[in-house]
Phi, psi and omega in degrees: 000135170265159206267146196296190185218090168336118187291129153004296205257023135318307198259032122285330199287138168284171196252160142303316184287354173304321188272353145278143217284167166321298170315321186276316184274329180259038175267332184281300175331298203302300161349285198267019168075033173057041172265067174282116166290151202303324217276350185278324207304316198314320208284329197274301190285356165304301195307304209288321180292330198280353206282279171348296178306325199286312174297325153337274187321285180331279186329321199295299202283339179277357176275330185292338179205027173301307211276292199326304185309326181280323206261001186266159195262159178264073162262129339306150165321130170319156132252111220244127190245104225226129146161165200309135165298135183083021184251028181121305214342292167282344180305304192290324159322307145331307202269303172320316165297346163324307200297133145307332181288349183261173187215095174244126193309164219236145170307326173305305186329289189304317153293349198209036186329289136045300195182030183280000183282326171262323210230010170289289199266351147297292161321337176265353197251000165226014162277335164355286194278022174278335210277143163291166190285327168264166164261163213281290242250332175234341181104348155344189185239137193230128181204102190320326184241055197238170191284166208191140181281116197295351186299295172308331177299298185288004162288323202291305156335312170122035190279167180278159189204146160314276222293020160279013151283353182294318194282356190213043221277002177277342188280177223245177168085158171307103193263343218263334153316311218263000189267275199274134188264007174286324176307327195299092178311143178327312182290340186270312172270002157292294177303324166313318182293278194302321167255357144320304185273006162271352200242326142348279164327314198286311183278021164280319186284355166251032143158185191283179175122131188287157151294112194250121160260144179219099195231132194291302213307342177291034122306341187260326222243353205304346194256326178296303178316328207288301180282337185290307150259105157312325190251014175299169195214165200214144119295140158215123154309125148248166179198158172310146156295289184310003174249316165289340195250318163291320165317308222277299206287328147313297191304315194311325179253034171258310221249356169285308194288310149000271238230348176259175221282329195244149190299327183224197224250168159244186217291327197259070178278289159005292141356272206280347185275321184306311174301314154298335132345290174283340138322310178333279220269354188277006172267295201303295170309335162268341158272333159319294188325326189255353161315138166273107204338323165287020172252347180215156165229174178233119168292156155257147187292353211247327162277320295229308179288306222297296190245087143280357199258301191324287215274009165279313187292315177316319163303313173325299188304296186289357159241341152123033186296175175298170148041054182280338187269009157262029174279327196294301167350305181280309163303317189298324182314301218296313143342301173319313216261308183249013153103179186286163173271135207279140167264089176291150182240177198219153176253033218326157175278133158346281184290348162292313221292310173324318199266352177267299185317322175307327208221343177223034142331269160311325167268341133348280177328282200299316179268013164095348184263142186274111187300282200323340199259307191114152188309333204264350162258151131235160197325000000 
């Protein structure tokens, strides 16, 4: 694929990795052996002047709310919004922050774990115009105070993450290590743990509301949040394959091409996603067993775009929120204001279609979609 030509206000915009600390970027550098491609360095020597100020800031913000933040409670329990990337995840993220009664970390949040308790509304209220209106990898709505994947905070934190293959996207290896911290040496699932529930915390205080999160990789993660918040409640997004897995392998290299150090993806990119992919769910299915039914529901992507207000409302009902009738109100603005949601369609190549039919069989099967038929029938 060829990589795109960044808009002006592209090679201004912060990255994710903006938002790390000294220790965190060059744990990240080192990690890859400092291969910043050249057309690349101005994004790498960004990171590196702001990474100080981010330990600045950090240092600032733990004396000024350190004690209060260890001591804050995550009351009521999260709601976490789970399933394979390009599979709703966010269309639903979106709908839910209408409500008021939800609290979903913010992109600003997600960049600047760190120290947004202090510096969010100095920075977002004159910083604004850095960000472009979309986002890189689908064309979303992109905003310092719009929802944001709690996944970019713990990279930022310094935690291990799939998406640090976004800053180095040509290098090798297994990313699907990088998914479950149970998996994790111990100091590495320690810490993983620890920021999570620092970054949590932080974002109790910053303002009322359940936490509603949205990460494909906690699909992966489902039985540790289980032990972490007892009382959490799931969502889980489904979708056709033949729609989800060429979308997921696009997307990958739009937001690579963004947002990473190096120009281009490496050769077994296809590859290496599927497998993660199947990682995602073969964690996710052993942890399904022992879940209480009543703890999770499951969407399709296809009604989810089709009906959002129905099926928003439908979470309501199954899990018993509070006020369900003022969503339908809140999605029609919400429609009004940014158009229907597109349901892009995808062509898988033969040898994707083979290698989908290989690997996402059983999850065809489970969820009603026919490989053979094609996205526009199920089972």
């Amino acid at each position: 694929m060829a990589q795109t030509r960044w808009p002006g206000l592209w090679r201004r915009t912060p990255r994710p990795w903006h938002g790390m600390t000294p220790a965190v970027w060059w744990r990240l550098w080192a990690r890859n052996r400092f291969a910043v491609s050249p057309g690349r360095w101005p994004m790498a020597l960004a990171v590196t002047a702001l990474a100080p100020l981010n330990a600045a800031a950090g240092r600032w913000q733990r004396s000024r709310y350190g004690k209060v933040v260890a001591v804050a409670a995550i009351d009521p329990p999260p709601l976490f919004i789970i399933g394979h990337w390009r599979s709703g995840t966010t269309l639903l993220h979106e709908l839910l922050a209408l409500d008021p009664q939800f609290r979903c970390p913010t992109t600003y949040q997600c960049m600047a774990p760190a120290h947004f308790l202090l510096t969010e509304g100095f920075v977002t209220r004159r910083l604004g115009f850095l960000l472009p209106p979309h986002r890189p990898l689908d064309g979303m709505r992109l905003g310092w105070g719009l929802p944001q994947e709690d996944e970019f905070a713990l990279a930022n934190l310094g935690a291990l993450s799939p998406y640090l293959a976004w800053a180095f996207p040509r290098r090798g290896g297994a990313w699907e290590e990088n998914l479950d911290p149970r998996s994790f040496p111990p100091a590495a699932r320690d810490h993983w743990r620890r920021a999570l529930l620092t970054f949590l915390r932080a974002l109790t205080l910053s303002g009322p509301g359940r936490l509603v999160l949205k990460s494909p990789p906690h699909t992966a993660r489902l039985g540790l949040l289980v032990e972490m918040f007892p009382g959490a409640r799931f969502i889980h997004l489904v979708r056709h394959p033949h729609q989800m897995v060429p979308s997921f392998v696009a997307a990958w290299r739009r937001m690579a091409d963004a947002v990473g150090l190096q120009s281009r993806c490496r050769e077994d990119l296809e590859e290496a996603l599927l497998d993660l992919g199947s990682a995602l769910y073969r964690r996710f299915d052993a942890d399904r067993e022992g879940l209480d039914p009543g703890r999770i529901v499951e969407l399709r992507y296809e009604d989810l775009a089709a009906d959002p207000a129905g099926e928003v409302e439908g979470v309501y009902g199954s899990f018993g929120l509070p006020h369900s009738e003022r969503i339908r109100p809140l999605v029609q603005a919400y429609r009004a204001e940014v158009g229907p949601y597109p349901m892009s369609r995808h062509d898988p190549s033969p040898l994707l279609r083979r290698a989908i039919a290989e690997r996402w069989g059983a999850y065809a099967r489970r969820y009603g979609y026919d490989l053979d038929a094609g996205p526009e029938r199920r089972t």
